[in-house]
Backbone as a ProteinNet text record, in pm:
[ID]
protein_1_A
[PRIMARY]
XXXXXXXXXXXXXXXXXXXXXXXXXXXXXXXXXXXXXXXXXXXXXXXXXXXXXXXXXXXXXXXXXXXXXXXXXXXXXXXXXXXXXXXXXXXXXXXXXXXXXXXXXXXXXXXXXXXXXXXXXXXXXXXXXXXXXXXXXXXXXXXXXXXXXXXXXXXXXXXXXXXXXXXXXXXXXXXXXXXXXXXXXXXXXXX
[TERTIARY]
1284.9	1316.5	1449.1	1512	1634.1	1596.5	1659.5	1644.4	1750.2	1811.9	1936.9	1880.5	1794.8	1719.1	1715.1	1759.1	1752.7	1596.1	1547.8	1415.3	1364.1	1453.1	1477.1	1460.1	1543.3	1506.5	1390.3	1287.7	1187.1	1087.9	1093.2	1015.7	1025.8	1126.4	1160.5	1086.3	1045.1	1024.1	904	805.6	770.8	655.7	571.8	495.5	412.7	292.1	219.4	261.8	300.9	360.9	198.9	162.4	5.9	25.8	-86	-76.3	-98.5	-156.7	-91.2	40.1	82.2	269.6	349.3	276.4	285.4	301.6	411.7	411.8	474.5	535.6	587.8	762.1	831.8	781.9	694.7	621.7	582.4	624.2	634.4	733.4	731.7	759.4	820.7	717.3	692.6	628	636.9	752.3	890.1	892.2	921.3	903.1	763.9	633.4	497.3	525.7	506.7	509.9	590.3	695.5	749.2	703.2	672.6	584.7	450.5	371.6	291.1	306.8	413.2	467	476.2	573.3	600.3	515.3	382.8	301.4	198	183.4	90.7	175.1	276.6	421.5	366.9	211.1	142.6	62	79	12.6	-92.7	-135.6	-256.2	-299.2	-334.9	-423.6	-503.5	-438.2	-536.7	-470.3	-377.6	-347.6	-443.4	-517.8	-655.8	-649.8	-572	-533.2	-690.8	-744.1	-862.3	-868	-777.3	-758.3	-711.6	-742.5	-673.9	-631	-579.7	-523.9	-643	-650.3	-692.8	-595	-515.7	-436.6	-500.4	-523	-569	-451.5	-415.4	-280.8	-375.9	-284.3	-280.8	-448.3	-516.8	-645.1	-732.5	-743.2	-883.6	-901.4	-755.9	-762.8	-870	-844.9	-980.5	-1075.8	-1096.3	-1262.7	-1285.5	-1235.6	-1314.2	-1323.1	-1254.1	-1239.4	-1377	-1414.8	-1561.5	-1670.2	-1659	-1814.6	-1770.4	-1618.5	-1673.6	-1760.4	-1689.8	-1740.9	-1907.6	-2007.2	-2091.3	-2188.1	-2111.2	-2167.9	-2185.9	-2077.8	-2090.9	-2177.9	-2198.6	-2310	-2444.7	-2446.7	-2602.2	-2651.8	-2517.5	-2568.4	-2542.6	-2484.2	-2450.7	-2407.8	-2533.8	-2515.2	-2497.4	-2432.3	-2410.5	-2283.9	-2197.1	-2049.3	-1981.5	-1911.9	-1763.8	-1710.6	-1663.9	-1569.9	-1414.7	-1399.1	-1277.8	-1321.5	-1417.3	-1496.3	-1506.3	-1530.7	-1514.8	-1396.5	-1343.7	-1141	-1120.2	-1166.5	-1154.7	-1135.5	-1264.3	-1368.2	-1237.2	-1255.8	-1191	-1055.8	-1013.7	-841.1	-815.2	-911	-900.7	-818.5	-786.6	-712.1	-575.4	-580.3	-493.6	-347.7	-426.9	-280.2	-199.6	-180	-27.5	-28.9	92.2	80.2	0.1	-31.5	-126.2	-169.3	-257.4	-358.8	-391.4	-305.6	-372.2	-534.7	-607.8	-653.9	-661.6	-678.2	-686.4	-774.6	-847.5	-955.2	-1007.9	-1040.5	-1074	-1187.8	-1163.3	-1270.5	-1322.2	-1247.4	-1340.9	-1470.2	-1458.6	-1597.2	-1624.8	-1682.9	-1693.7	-1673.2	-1601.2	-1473.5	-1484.4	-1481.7	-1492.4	-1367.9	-1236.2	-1113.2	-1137.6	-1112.4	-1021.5	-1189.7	-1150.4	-1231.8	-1238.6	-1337.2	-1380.4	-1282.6	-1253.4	-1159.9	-1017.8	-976.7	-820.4	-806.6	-912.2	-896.8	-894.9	-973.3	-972.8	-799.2	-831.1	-661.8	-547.3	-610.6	-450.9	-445.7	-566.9	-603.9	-532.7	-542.3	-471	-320.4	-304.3	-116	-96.8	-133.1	-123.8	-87.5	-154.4	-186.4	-43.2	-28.4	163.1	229	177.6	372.1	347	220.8	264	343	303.7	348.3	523.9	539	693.4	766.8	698.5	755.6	780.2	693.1	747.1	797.9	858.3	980.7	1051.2	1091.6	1189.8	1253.4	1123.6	1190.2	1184.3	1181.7	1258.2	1105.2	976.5	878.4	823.8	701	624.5	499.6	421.1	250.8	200.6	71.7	-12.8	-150.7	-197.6	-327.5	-432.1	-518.7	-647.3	-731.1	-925.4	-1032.3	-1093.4	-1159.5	-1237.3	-1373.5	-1473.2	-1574.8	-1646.9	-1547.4	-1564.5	-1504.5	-1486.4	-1456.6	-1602.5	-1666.1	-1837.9	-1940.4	-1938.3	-2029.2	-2047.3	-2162.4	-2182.8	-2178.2	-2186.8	-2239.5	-2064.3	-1976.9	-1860.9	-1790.2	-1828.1	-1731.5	-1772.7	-1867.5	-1884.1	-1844.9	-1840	-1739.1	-1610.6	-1549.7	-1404.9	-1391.2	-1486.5	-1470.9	-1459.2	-1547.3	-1532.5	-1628.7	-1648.2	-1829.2	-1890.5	-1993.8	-2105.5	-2048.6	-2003.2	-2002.9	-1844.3	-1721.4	-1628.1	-1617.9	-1472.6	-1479.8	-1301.6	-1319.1	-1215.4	-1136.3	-1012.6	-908.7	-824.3	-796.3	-755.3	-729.1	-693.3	-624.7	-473.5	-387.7	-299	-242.8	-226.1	-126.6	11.5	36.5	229	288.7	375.8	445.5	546.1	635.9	778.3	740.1	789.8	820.8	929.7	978.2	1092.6	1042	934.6	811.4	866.4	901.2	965.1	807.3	775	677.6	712.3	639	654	562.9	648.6	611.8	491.5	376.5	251.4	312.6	226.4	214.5	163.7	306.9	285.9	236.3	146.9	81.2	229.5	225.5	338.8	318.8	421.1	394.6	289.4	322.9	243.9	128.6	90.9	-89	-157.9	-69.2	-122.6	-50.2	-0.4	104.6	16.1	2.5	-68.8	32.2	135	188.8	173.7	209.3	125.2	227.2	253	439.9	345.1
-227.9	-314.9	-385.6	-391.5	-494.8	-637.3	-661	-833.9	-941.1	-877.1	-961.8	-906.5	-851.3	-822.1	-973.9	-1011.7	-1135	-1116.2	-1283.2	-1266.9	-1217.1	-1210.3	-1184	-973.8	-912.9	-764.2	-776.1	-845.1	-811.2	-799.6	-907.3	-936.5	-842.7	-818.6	-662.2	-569.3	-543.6	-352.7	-488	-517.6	-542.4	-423.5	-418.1	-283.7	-286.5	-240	-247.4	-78.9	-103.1	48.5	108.9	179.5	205.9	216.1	152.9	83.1	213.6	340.5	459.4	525.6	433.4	477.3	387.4	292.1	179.5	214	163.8	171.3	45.2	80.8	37.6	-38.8	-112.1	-252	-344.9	-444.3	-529.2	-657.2	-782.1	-903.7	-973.4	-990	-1074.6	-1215.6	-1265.5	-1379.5	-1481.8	-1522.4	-1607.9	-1559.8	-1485.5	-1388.5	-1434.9	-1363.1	-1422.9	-1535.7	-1662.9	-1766.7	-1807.4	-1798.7	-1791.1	-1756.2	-1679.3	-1601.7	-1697.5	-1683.3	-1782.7	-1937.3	-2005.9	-2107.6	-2096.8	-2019.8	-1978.1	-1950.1	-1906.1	-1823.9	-1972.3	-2076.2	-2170.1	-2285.8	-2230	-2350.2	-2297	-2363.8	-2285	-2426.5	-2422.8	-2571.4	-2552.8	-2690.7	-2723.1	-2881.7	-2892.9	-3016.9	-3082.7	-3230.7	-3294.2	-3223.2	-3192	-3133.7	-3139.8	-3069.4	-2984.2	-2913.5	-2811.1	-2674.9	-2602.6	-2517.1	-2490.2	-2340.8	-2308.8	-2166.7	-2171.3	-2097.2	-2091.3	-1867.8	-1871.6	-1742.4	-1692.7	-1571.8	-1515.2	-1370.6	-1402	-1323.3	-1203.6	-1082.4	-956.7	-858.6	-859.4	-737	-705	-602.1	-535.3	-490.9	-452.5	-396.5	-467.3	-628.9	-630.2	-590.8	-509	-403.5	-225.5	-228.2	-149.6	-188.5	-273	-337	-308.9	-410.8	-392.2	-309.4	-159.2	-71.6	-7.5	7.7	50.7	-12.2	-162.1	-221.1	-175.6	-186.8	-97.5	-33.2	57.6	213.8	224.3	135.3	127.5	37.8	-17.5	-94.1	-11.5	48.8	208.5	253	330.6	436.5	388.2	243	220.7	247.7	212.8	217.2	385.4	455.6	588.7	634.7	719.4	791	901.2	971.4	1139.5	1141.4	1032.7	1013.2	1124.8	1168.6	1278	1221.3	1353.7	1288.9	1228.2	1286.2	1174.5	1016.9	993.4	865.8	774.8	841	801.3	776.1	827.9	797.2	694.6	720.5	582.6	453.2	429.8	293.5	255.1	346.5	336.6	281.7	347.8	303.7	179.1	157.2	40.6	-69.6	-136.9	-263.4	-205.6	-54.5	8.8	99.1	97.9	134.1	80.5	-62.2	-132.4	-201.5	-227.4	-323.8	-473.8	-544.1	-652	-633.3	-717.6	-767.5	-925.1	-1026.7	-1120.2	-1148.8	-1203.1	-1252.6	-1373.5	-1403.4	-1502	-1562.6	-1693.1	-1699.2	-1779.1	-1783.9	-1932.9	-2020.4	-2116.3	-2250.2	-2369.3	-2299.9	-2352.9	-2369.9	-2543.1	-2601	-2699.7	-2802.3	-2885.7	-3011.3	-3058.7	-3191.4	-3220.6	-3400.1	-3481.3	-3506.2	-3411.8	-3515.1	-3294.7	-3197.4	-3066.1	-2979.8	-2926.7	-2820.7	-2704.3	-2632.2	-2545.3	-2393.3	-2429.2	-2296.9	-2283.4	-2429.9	-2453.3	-2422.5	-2469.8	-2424.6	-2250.4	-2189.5	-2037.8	-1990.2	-2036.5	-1972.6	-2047.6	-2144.2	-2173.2	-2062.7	-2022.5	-1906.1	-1788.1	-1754.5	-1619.8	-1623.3	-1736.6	-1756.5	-1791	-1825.7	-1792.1	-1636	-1543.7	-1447.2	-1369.9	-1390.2	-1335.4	-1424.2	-1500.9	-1581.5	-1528.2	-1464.3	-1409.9	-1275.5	-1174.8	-1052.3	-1110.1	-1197.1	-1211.3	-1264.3	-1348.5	-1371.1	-1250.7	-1185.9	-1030.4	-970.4	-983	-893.8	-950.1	-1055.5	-1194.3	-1145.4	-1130.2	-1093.4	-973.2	-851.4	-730.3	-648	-715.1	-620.4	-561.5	-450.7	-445.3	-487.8	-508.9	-595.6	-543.6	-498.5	-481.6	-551.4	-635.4	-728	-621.4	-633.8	-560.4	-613.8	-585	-641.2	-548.6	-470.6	-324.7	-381.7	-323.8	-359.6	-483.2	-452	-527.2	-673.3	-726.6	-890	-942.1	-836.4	-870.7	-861.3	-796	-778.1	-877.7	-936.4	-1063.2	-987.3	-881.6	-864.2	-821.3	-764.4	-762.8	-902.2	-976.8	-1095	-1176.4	-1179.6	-1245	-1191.3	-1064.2	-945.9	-1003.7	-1053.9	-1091.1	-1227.1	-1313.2	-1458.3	-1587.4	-1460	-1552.7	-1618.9	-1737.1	-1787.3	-1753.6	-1752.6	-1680.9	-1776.4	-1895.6	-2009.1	-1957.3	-1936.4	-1892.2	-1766	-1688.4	-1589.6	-1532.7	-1388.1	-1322.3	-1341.2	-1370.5	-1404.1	-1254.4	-1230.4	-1080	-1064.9	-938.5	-911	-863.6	-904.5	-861.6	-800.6	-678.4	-574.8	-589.1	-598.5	-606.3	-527.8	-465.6	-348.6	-259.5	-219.9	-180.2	3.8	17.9	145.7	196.7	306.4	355.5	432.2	430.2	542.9	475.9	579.1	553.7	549	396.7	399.6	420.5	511.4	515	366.2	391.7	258.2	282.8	213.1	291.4	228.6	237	181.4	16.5	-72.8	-163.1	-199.9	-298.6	-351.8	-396.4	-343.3	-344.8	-544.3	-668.4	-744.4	-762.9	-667.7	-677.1	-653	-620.4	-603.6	-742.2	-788.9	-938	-1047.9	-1079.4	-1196.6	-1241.3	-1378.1	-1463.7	-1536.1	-1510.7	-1702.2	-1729.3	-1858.1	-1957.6	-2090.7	-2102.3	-2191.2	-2290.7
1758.9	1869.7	1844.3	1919.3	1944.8	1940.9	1837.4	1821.8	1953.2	1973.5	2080.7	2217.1	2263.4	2363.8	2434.6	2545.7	2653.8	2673	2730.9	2764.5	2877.9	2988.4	3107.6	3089.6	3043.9	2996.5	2946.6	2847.9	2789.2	2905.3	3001.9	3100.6	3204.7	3220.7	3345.1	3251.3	3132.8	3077.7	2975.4	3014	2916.5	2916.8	2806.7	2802.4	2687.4	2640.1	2526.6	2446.5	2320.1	2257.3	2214.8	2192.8	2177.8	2008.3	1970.3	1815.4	1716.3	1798.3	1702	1668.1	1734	1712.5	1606.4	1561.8	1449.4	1321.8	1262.3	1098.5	1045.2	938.8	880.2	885.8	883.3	812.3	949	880.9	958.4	848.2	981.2	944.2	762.6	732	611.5	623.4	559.7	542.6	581.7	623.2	682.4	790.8	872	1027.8	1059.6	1006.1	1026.2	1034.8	978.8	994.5	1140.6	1095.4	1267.6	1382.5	1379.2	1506.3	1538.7	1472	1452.5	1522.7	1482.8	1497.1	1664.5	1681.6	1788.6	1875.3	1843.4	1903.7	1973.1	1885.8	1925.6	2009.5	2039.3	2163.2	2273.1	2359	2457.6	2536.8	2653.2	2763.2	2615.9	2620.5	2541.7	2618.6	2714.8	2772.4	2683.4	2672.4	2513.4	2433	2337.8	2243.6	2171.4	2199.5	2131.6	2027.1	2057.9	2006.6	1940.2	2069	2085.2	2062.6	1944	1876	1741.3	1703	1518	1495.4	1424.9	1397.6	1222.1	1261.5	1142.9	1101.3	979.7	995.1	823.1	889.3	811.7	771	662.2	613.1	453.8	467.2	250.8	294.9	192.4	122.5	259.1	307.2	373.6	519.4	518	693	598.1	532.9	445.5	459.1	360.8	400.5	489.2	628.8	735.7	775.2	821.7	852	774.4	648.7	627.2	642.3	684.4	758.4	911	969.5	1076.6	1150.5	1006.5	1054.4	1014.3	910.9	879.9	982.7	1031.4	1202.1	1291.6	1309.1	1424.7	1391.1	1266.8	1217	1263.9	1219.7	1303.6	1426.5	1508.5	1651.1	1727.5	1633.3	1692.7	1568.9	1460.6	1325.1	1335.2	1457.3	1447.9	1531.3	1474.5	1463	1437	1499.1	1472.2	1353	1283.1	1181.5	1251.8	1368	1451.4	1463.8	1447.8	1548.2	1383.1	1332.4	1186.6	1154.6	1148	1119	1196.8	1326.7	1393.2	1377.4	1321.2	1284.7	1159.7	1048.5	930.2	989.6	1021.3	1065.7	1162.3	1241.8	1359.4	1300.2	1161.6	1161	1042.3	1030.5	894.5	997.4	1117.3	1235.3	1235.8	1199.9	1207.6	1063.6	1018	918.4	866.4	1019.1	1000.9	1103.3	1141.4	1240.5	1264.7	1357.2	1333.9	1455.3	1428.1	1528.3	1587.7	1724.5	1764.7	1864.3	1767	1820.6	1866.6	2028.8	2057.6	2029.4	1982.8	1990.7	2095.4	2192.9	2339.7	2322	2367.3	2338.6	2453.4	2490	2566.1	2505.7	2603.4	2636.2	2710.3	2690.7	2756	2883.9	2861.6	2960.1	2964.6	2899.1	2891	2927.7	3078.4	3100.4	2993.2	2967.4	2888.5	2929.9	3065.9	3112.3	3082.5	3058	3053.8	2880	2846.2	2682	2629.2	2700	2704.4	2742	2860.2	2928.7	2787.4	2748.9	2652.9	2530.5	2488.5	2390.2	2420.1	2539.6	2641.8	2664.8	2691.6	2678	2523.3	2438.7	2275.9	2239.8	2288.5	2285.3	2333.3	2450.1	2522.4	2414.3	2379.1	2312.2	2197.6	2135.6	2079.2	2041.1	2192.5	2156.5	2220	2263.5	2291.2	2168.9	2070.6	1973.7	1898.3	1863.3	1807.8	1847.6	1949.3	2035.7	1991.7	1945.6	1973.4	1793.7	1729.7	1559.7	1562.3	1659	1646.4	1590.8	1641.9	1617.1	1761	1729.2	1844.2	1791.7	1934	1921.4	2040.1	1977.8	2106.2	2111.3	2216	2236.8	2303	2167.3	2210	2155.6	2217.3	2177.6	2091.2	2174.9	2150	2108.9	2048.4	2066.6	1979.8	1835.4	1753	1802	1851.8	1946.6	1988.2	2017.6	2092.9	1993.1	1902.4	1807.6	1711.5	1685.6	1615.4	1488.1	1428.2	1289.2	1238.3	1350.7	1315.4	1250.8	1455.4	1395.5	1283.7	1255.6	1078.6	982.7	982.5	911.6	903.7	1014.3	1065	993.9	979.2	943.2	1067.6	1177.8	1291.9	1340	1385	1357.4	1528.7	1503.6	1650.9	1787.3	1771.6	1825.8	1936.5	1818	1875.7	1948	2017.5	2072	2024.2	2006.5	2031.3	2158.3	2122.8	2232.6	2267.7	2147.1	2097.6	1952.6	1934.6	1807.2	1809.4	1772.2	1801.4	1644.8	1740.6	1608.1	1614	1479.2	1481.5	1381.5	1410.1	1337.8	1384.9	1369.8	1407.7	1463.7	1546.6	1641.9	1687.4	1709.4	1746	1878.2	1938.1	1986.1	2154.8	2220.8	2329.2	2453	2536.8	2552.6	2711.3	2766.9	2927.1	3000	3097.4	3209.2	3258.3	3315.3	3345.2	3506.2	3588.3	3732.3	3735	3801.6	3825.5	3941.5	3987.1	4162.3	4235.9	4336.9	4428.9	4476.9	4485.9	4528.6	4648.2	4717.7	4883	4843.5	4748.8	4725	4683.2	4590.3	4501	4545.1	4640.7	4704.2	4765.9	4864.2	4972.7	4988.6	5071.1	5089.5	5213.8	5193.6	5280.8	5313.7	5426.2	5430.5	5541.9
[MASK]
+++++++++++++++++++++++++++++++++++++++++++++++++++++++++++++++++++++++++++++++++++++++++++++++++++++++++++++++++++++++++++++++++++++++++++++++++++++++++++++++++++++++++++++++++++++++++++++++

């Protein structure tokens, strides 16, 4: 990615690169942090901050990748050996994985909805911050976000919820445009 990319171009072509096109390098420690930083500059009503990041790189995108796949097996044990590679690989496709996860709870002044949605715009600033340091990111759930025996796997407690996971890791992988909603479909105004 182009680091001198205007925000205005990112926003005309913005696009998710599909996280099998992901390698190697992913950000520096100093970059992470940044991003991060960056990533939680999001409306927060009550400065609450009703999300925290769990960030997975090196050996424990392994791990999980074999309770995964040992979670799958229970619920469907005559797994393809593709479906298997799968499971295994789900957090070993990009260099890290952070997650992000909301702690929307009930408040006294901050609806329970405005706290979710601040989790969800966390989530874009973050894949714009990784544009911003010259990476790509793609926000996905998949099944493991819903699964209680995962997310304790994850270090995420029953109480909270997956916001997403976002993968980050550098691409050269030229991504086609899919079909955007024409304004006249999703517009109402009203003068």
């Amino acid at each position: 990615m182009d680091k001198d990319i205007k925000l205005i171009d990112y926003l005309r072509q913005r696009h998710s690169t599909p996280v099998a096109q992901y390698g190697e390098p992913g950000p520096s420690q100093a970059e992470l942090d940044e991003i991060l930083r960056f990533s939680s500059r999001v409306p927060d009503h009550g400065k609450i901050a009703p999300w925290r990041f769990i960030v997975y790189r090196g050996d424990s995108r392994v791990r999980l990748g074999d309770e995964f796949l040992r979670l799958a097996l229970e619920a469907t044990p005559d797994m393809t050996e593709t479906a298997k590679d799968a499971e295994r690989a789900r957090f070993t496709r990009a260099p890290l994985v952070v997650a992000v996860v909301s702690t929307a709870s009930p408040h006294a002044k901050v609806p329970e909805w405005e706290q979710v949605l601040s989790a969800g715009a966390l989530c874009l600033n973050m894949l714009m911050a990784c544009e911003a340091h010259g990476y790509v990111a793609n926000w996905r759930t998949e099944w493991i976000a819903y699964d209680a025996r995962a997310k304790a796997a994850l270090g995420i407690a029953d109480q909270e919820k997956v916001a997403g996971f976002i993968h980050i890791g550098s691409s050269d992988f030229n991504t086609p445009d899919r079909p955007r909603p024409d304004l006249a479909d999703i517009v109402t105004w009203v003068e």
